[in-house]
C-alpha positions in Angstrom: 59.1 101.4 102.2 59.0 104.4 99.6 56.7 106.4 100.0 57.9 109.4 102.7 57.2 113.7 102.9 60.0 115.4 103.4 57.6 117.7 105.9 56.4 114.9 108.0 57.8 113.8 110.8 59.8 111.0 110.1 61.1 112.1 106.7 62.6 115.0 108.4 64.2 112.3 111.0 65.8 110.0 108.0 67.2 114.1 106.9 68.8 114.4 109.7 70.4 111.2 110.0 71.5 111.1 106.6 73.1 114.8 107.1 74.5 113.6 110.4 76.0 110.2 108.8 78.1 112.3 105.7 78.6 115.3 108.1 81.1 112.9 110.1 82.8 112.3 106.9 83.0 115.8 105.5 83.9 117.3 109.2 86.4 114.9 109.5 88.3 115.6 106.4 87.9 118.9 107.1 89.8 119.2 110.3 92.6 116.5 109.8 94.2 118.7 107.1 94.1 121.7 109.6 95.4 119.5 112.5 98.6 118.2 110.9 101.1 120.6 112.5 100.0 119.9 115.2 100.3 116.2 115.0 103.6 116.4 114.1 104.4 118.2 116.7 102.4 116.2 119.6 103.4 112.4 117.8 106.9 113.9 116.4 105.7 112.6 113.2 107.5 113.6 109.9 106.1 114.7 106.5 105.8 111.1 105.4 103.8 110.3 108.3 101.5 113.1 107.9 101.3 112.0 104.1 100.0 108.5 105.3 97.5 110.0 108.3 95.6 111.4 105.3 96.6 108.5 102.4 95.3 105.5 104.8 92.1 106.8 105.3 91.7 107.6 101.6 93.3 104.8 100.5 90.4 102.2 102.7 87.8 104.5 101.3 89.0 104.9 97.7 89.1 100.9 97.5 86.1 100.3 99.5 83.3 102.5 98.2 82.0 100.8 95.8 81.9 97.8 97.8 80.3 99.6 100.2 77.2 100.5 98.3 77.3 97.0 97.0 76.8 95.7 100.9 73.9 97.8 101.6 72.0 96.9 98.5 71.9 93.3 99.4 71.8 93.4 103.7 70.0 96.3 104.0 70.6 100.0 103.6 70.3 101.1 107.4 72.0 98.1 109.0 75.1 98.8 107.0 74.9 102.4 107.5 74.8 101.7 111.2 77.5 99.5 110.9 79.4 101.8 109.3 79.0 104.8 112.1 79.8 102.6 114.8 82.9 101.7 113.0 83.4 105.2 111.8 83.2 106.3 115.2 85.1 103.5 117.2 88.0 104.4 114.7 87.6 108.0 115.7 88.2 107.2 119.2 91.5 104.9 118.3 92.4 107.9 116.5 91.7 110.1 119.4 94.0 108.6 121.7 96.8 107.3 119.5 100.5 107.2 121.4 102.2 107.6 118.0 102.3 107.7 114.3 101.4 104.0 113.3 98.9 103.6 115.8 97.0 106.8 114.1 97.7 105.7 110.4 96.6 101.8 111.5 93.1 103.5 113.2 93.0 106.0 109.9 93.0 103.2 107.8 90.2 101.8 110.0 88.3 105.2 109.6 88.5 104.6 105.9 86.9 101.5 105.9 83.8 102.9 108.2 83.6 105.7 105.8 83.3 103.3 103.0 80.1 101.4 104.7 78.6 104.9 105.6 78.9 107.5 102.9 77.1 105.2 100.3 73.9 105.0 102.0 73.1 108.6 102.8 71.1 109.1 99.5 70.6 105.7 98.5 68.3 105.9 102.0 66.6 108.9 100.8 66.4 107.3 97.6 64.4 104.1 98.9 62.2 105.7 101.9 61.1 109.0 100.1 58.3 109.0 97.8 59.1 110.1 94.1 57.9 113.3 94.2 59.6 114.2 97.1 63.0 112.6 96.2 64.3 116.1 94.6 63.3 118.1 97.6 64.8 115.7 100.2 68.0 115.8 98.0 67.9 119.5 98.1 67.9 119.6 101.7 70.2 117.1 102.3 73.0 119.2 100.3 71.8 122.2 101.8 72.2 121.0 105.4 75.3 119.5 104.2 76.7 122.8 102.3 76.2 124.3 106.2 78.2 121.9 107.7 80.5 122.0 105.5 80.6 126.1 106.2 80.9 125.6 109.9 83.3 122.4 109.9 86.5 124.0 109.6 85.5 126.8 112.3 84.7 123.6 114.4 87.8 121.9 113.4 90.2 125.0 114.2 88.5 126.2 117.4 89.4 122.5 118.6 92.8 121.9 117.4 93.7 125.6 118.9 91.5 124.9 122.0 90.9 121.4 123.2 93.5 120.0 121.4 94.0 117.8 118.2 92.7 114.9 119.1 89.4 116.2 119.5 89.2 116.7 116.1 88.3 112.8 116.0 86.8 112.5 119.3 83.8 114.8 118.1 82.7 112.3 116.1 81.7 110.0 119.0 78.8 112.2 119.9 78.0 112.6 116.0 78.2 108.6 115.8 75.7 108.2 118.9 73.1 110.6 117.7 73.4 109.4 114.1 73.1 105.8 115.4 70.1 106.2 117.6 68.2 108.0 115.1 68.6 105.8 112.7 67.9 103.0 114.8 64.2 104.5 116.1 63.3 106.1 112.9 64.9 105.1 109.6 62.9 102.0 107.9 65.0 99.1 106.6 65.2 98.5 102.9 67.5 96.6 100.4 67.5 96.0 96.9 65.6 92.3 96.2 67.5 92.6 93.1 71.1 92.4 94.1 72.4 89.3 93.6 75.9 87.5 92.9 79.3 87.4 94.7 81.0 90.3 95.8 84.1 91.5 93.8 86.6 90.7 97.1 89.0 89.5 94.7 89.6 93.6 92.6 88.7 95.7 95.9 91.7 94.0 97.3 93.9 94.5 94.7 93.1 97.4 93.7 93.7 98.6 97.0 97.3 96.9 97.3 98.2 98.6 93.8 96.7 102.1 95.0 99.0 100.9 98.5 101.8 100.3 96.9 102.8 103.3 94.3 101.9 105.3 97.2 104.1 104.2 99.4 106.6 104.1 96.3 106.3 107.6 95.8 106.2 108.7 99.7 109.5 106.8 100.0 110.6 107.8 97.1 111.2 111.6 98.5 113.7 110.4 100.8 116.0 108.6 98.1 115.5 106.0 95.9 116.3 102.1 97.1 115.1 98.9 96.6 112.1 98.6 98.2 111.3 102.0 96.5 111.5 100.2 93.5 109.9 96.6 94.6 106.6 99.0 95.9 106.6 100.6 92.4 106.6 97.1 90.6 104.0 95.6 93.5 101.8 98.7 92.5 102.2 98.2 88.7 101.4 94.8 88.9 98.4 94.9 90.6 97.1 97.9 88.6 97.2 95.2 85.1 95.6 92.3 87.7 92.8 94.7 88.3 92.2 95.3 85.0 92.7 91.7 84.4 90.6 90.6 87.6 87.4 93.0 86.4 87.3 92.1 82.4 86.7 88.2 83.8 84.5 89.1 87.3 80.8 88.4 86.3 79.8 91.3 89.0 83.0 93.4 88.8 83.8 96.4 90.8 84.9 98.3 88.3 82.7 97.5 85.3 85.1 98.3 82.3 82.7 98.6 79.9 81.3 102.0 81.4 84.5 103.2 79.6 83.3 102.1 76.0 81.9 106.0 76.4 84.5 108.3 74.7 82.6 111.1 76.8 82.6 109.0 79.7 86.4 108.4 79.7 87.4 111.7 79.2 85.4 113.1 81.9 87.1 111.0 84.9 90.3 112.0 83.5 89.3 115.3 83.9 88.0 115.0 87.2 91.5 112.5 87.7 93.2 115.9 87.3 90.7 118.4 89.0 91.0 116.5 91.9 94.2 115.9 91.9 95.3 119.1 91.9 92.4 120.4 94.6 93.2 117.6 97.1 96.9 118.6 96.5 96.6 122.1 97.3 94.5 121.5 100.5 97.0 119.1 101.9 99.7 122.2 101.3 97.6 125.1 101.6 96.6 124.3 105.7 100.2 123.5 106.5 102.2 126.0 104.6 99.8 129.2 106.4 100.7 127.5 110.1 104.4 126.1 109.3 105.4 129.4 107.2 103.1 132.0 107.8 102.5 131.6 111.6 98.6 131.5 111.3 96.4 129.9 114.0 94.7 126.6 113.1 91.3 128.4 113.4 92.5 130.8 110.4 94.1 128.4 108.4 91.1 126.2 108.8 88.8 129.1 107.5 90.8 129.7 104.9 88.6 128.1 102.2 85.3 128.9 103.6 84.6 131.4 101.0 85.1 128.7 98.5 82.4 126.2 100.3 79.9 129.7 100.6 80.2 130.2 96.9 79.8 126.8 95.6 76.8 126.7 98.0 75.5 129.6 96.6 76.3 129.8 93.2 76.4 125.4 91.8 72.7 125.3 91.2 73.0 128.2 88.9 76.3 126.9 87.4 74.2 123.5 86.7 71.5 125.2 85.3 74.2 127.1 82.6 75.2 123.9 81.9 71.9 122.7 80.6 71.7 126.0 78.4 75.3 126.1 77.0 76.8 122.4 77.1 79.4 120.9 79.5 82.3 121.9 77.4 82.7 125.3 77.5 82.6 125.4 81.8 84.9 122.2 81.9 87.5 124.5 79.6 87.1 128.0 81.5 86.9 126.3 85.1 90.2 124.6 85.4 91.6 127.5 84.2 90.5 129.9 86.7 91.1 127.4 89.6 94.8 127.0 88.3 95.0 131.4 88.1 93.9 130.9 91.5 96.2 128.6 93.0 99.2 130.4 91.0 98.0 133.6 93.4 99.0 131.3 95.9 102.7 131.7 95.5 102.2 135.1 97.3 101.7 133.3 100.8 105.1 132.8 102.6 106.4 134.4 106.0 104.7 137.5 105.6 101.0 136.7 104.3 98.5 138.9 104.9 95.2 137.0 104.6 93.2 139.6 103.0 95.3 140.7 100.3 97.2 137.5 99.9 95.0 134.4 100.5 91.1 135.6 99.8 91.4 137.1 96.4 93.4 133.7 95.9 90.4 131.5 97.4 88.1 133.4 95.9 89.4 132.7 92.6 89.4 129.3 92.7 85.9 129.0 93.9 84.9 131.1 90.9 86.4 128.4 88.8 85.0 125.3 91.0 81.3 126.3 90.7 81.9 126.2 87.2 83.8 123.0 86.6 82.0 120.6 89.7 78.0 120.8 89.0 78.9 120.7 84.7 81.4 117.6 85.8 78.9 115.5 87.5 76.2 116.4 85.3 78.1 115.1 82.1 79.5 111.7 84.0 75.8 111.0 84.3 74.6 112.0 81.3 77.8 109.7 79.3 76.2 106.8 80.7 73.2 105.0 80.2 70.4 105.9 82.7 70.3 102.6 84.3 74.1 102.8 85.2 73.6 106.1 86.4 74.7 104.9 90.1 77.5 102.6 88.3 78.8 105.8 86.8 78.5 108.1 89.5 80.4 105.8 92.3 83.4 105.1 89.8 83.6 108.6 89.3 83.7 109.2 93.0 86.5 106.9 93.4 88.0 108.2 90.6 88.3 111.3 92.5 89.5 110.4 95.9 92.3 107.7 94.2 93.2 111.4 92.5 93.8 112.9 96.0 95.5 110.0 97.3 98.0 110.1 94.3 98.7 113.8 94.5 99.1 114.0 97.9 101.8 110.9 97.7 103.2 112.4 94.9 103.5 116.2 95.6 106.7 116.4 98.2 108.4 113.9 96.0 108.0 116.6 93.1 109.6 119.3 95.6 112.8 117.1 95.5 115.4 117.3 98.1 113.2 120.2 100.0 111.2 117.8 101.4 113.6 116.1 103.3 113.5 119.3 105.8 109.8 120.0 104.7 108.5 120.4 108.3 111.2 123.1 108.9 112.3 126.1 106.9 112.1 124.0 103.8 108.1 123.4 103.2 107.9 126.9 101.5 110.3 125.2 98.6 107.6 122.4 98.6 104.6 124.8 98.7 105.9 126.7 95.8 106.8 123.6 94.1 103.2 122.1 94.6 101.5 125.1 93.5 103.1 125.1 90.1 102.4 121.8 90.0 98.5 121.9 90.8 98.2 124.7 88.7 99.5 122.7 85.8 97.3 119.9 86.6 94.5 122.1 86.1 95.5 123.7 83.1 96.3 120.4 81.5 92.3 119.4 82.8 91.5 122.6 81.0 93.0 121.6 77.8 91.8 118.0 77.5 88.2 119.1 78.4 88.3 121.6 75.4 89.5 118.6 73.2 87.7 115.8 74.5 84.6 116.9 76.1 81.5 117.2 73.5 77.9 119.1 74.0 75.3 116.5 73.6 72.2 117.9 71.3 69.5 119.1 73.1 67.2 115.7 72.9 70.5 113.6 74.8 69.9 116.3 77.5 66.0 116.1 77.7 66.9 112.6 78.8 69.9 112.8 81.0 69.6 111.9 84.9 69.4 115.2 87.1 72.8 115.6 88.6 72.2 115.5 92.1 75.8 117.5 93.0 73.8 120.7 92.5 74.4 122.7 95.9 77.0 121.2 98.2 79.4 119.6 96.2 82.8 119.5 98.8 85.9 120.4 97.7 87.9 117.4 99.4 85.7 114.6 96.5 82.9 115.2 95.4 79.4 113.6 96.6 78.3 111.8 93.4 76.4 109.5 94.7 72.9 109.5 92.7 69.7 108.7 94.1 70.1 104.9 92.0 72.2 101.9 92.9 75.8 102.4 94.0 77.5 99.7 92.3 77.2 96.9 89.4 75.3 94.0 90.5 
């Protein structure tokens, strides 16, 4: 059924479910980056446990997204997102009361995977119930109401970890997860794509998750000392990188359709956005714990640190779009990485005695500058390289793109800090802070750089007839939501 007002009465009941689903999501990776001290502390768990509480869930969801979409399309859009916020929220609890480490990686991991059945089918709801002409406005909304939530979340998510505790940080979802449930139940109509049709690609989500698995555990490990099974993971992960190249040039309804990357444009965008996002999810991971561990800041602070970031991309990315259309994507994908990385070098001034106004805002503020130009032109242009009826293909591999980015980087960052890390959770995470900054920065810079190469300004006919980027308003800073109002996923 298609055919919904966003003013009447059940339109603005699918909104709010649709908000509510993603808003678990976004809350959630909100707060867990705010809570790890904490966790540490409560679970004793060291840095490479901390590492994994964020890499498990990203790693289920990175290798699972696409699939995701794929499962709604074919069973039905609501069922799966149901499914997937009763998962989402049964994981929460597991993660709620975990006894130690592995239990709350293990229920992480299972958080990953309910994210991966949920996130997909927030617009590709909208999408299906909402009449054409209303499609645009009920996407507005939805990233508006999401841009909020993402404002308030890490408020929420530091009042908790200083107040109730850190595992309320997860158990806030159940209430989310019941509400989300019940309306969608009662009020969302079922719909699927009669379309969809073929086998699921099992076969490359699997191993692309084990080779995704495997370097990152190779490179978590690796920052205590190299051994063998350092190097055994490495090889594992190598391996099943070339079978998933193998596995999707021969699947007749791949994952990962390779021959989206027959674009020039195309391919040098998600590198781009390999690197943005690298280098964003990077500095989040170190940014929350170096202003607890070193500066002494409350969780409520550090987790407001990067409001002003989420206010000006809320503000400011419709406009930043719209510049796009006038001037091309290449000159904001050149300028944007490099004020993010001048803004994450003003980082290096936060250690023992930061002052938040003078040391971390002018910072924040900076690199928001340089997000609202770089996120809206980067979605816009990984649309536009594709052909319209991929748009949803092109979209969801560059939203995986993204998150593998994070999950990398934040592997990868403490093993660049070298022997630091081994006493990272003491006096030593400054070392690693400094050491990741430079790092992120350069990550940027080298974004920067191959954009200004790479990147080309269509004429103005190609962007008459590009697909309206629907990252416009609230496009998060942990991934971006690329998911187009279109199908998710090959078929």
């Amino acid at each position: 059924m298609a055919g919904l007002t966003v003013t009447s009465g059940t339109g603005r009941w699918v909104l709010l479910t649709t908000v509510l689903g993603s808003g678990m999501t976004m809350l959630d990776g909100t707060v867990v980056n705010v809570a790890l001290p904490r966790i540490s502390r409560s679970l004793n768990a060291d840095l490479a446990s901390l590492q994994w509480v964020l890499n498990a869930y990203m790693l289920t969801l990175a290798g699972l997204i696409l699939l995701g979409g794929a499962l709604g399309d074919r069973y039905g859009r609501r069922r799966v997102f149901i499914i997937g916020a009763v998962w989402f929220s049964i994981a929460s609890l597991l993660c709620g009361v975990a006894v130690n480490a592995e239990m709350l990686i293990a229920a992480r991991a299972l958080q990953g995977i309910g994210g991966a059945l949920l996130m997909p089918g927030s617009l590709a709801i909208i999408q299906a119930t909402f009449a054409e002409d209303q499609r645009a406005r009920a996407i507005g909304a939805w990233s508006g109401l999401g841009g909020i939530a993402a404002a308030i979340g890490p408020f929420l998510g530091g009042w908790l970890v200083d107040g109730p505790g850190w595992r309320w940080a997860f158990l806030i979802n159940l209430p989310l997860g019941v509400i989300t449930v019940a309306v969608a139940a009662r009020h969302v109509p079922e719909n699927r794509d009669p379309g969809a049709h073929g086998r699921f690609d099992i076969a490359g989500a699997a191993v692309g998750a084990v080779s995704l698995g495997a370097i990152s555990y190779a490179l978590i490990r690796a920052a205590e000392g190299w051994s063998v099974t350092v190097a055994a993971a490495a090889v594992i992960g190598v391996v099943a990188a070339v079978g998933f190249v193998w596995l999707e040039r021969r699947e007749p309804n791949p994952m990962l359709p390779l021959s989206i990357f027959r674009s020039r444009q195309f391919s040098v965008v998600n590198v781009v956005t390999f690197g943005i996002y690298a280098a964003l999810s990077g500095i989040m991971f170190l940014l929350g714990m170096e202003l607890q561990l070193v500066a002494g800041f409350s969780a409520l602070v550090a987790g407001a640190a990067l409001v002003p970031l989420t206010i000006l991309m809320l503000l400011f990315s419709a406009r930043s779009g719209q510049l796009t259309e006038r001037i091309g994507p290449r000159i904001p994908l050149s300028v944007g990485p490099l004020i993010s990385a001048a803004g994450v070098l003003m980082m290096l001034r936060i250690g023992p005695s930061t002052n938040y106004w003078t040391d971390v805002l002018p910072a924040v503020l900076i690199l928001g500058v340089g997000m609202v130009l770089l996120v809206a032109p980067l979605t816009a242009t990984v649309l536009a390289a594709a052909p319209v009826e991929n748009a949803g293909v092109a979209s969801g591999v560059n939203n995986a793109v993204a998150r593998a980015a994070g999950l990398i980087a934040i592997a990868a960052l403490p093993l660049v800090a070298g022997s630091a890390a081994r006493n990272a959770l003491g006096s030593g995470f400054d070392i690693v802070f400094g050491r990741g900054v430079w790092v992120c920065a350069a990550l940027m810079a080298v974004s920067a750089v191959i954009s200004a190469v790479g990147v080309r300004n269509p004429d103005a006919a190609s962007r008459a007839k590009a697909p309206e980027p629907q990252c416009k308003v609230n496009c998060a800073a942990e991934a971006p939501p690329l998911e187009t109002a279109g199908p998710t996923h090959p078929r």
